[in-house]
Structures are given as C-alpha cells and as structure tokens.
NUBA-832441 format. One record per residue: residue in three letters; z, x, y of N, C-alpha, C in turn; residue number from 1. Coordinates in nm, 3 decimals, decimal comma, padded with zeros to 5 digits, always signed. Layout:
ALA:Z:X:Y:Z:X:Y:Z:X:Y:NUM
...
//
This chain:
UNK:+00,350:+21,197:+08,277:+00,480:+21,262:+08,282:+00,466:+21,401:+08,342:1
UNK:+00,530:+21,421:+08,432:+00,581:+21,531:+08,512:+00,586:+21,653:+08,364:2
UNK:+00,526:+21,797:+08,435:+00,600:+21,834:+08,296:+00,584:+22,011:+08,315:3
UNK:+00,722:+22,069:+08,322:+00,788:+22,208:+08,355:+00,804:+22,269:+08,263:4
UNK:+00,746:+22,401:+08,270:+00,729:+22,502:+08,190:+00,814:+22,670:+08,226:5
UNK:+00,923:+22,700:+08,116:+01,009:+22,776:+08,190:+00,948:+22,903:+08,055:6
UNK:+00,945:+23,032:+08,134:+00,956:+23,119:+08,014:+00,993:+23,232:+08,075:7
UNK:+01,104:+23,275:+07,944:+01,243:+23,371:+07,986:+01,291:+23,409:+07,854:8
UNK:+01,409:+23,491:+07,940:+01,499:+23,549:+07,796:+01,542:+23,449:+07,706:9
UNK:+01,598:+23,469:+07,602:+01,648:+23,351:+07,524:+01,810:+23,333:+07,591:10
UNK:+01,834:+23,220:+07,617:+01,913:+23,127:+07,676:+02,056:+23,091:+07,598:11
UNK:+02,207:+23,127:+07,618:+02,303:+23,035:+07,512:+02,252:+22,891:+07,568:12
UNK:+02,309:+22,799:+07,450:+02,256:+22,631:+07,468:+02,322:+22,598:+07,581:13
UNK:+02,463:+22,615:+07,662:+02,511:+22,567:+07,768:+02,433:+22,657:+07,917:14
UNK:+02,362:+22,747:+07,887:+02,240:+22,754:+07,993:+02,153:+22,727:+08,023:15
UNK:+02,110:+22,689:+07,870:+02,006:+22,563:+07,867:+01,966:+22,462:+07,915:16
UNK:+02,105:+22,398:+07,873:+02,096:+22,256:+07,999:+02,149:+22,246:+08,094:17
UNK:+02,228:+22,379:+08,160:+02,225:+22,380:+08,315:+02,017:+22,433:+08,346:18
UNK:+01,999:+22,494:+08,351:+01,820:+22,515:+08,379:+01,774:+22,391:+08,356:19
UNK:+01,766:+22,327:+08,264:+01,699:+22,220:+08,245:+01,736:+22,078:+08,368:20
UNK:+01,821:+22,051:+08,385:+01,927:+21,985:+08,452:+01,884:+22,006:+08,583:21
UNK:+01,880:+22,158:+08,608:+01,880:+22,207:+08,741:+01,735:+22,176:+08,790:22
UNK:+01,625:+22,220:+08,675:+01,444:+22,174:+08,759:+01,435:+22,044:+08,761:23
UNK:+01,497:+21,949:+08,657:+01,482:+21,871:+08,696:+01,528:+21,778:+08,808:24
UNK:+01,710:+21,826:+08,835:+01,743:+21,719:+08,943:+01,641:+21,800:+09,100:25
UNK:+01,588:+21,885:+09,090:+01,509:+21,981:+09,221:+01,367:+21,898:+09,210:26
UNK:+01,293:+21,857:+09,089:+01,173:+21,858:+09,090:+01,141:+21,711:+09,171:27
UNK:+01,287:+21,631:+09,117:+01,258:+21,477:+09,153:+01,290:+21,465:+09,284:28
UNK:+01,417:+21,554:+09,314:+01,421:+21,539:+09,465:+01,298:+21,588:+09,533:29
UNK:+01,193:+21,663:+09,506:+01,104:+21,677:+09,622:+00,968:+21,599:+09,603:30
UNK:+00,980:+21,564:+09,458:+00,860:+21,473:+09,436:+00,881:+21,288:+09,481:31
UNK:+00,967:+21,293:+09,453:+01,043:+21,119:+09,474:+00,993:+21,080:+09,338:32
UNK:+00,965:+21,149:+09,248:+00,987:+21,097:+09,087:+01,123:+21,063:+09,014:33
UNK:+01,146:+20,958:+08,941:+01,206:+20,950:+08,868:+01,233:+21,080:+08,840:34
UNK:+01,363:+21,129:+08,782:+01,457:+21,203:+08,640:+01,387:+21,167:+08,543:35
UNK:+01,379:+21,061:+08,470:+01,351:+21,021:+08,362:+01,188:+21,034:+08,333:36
UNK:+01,160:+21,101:+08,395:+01,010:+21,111:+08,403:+00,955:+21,249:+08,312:37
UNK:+01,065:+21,332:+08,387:+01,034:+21,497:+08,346:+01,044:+21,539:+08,252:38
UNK:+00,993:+21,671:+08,166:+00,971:+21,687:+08,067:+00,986:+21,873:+08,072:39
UNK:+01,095:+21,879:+08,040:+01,092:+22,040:+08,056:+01,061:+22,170:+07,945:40
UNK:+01,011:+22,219:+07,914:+01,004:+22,311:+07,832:+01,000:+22,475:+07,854:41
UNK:+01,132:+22,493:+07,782:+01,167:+22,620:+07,760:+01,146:+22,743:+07,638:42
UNK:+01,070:+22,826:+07,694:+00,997:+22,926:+07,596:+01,036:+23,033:+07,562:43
UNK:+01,061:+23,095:+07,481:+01,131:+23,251:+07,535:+01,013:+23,336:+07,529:44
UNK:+01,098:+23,427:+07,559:+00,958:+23,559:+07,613:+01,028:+23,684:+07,607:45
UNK:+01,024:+23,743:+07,503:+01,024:+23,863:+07,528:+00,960:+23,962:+07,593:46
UNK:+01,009:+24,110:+07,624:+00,940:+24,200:+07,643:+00,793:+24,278:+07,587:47
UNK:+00,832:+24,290:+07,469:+00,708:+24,269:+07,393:+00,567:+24,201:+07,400:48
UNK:+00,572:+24,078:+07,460:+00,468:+23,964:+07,497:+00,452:+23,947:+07,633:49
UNK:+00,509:+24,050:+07,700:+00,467:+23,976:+07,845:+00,435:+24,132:+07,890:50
UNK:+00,319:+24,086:+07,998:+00,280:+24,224:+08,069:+00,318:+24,182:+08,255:51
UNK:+00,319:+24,340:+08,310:+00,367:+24,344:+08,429:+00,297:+24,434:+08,525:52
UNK:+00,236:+24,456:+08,614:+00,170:+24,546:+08,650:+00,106:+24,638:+08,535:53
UNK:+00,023:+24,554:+08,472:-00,089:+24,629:+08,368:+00,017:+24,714:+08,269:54
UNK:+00,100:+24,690:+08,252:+00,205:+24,769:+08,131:+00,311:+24,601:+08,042:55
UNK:+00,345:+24,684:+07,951:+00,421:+24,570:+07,860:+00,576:+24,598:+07,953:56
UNK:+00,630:+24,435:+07,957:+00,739:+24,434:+08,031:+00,863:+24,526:+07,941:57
UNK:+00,854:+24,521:+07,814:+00,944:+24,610:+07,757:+00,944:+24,791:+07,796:58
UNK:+00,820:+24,818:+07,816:+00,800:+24,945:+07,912:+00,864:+25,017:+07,965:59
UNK:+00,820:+24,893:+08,091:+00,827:+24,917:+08,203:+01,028:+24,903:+08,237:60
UNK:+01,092:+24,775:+08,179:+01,218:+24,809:+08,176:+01,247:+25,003:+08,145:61
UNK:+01,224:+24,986:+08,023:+01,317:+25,107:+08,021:+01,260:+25,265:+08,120:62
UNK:+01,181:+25,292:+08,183:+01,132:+25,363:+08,272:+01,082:+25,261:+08,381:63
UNK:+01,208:+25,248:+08,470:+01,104:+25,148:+08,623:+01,083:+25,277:+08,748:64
UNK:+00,980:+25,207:+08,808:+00,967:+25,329:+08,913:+01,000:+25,313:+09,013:65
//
C-alpha cells in the first residue's frame, strides 16, 4: 500500500478530507495506482517540534528575517 505522510498545523475535519482527497486523487493520477490503495496520514506539528534553519519553527515565526 501506497502510503502519504502529511505534517502540519492542526486541520478543521472538513480540511481534512479535502487534503486527504486531494493527495490522494494527485498520487493515483501520476502513479496509475488505484485510490483505494492509498493510505494517508496526517500529523500535526507544531512549532515547538519542528526546527528550521537550525532554530525552533516557533522562533523563528515570531522574529523572521
């Protein structure tokens, strides 16, 4: 199984499954896979946990250069 890994802000549920919806009807059109194949997973991610040019992305938001 095909299988997509999204990580981002946290999502309302009707953005959810437009994103979800959306890699998948893209992934099959360029693979010639089945839809029913894919397997998407959505992560959230804060600022806190993610780094960006050697600084925490929460940082770097609030002072960008």
């Amino acid at each position: 199984m095909p299988t997509i890994f999204f990580y981002g802000p946290e999502l309302e549920r009707e953005k959810k499954k437009e994103l979800i919806k959306s890699f998948t009807e893209k992934a099959s059109e360029l693979t010639g896979i089945d839809k029913s194949a894919f397997v998407v997973y959505l992560r959230k991610s804060d600022g806190e946990n993610v780094g960006v040019g050697g600084q925490l992305l929460a940082e770097r938001q609030k002072n960008p250069k």
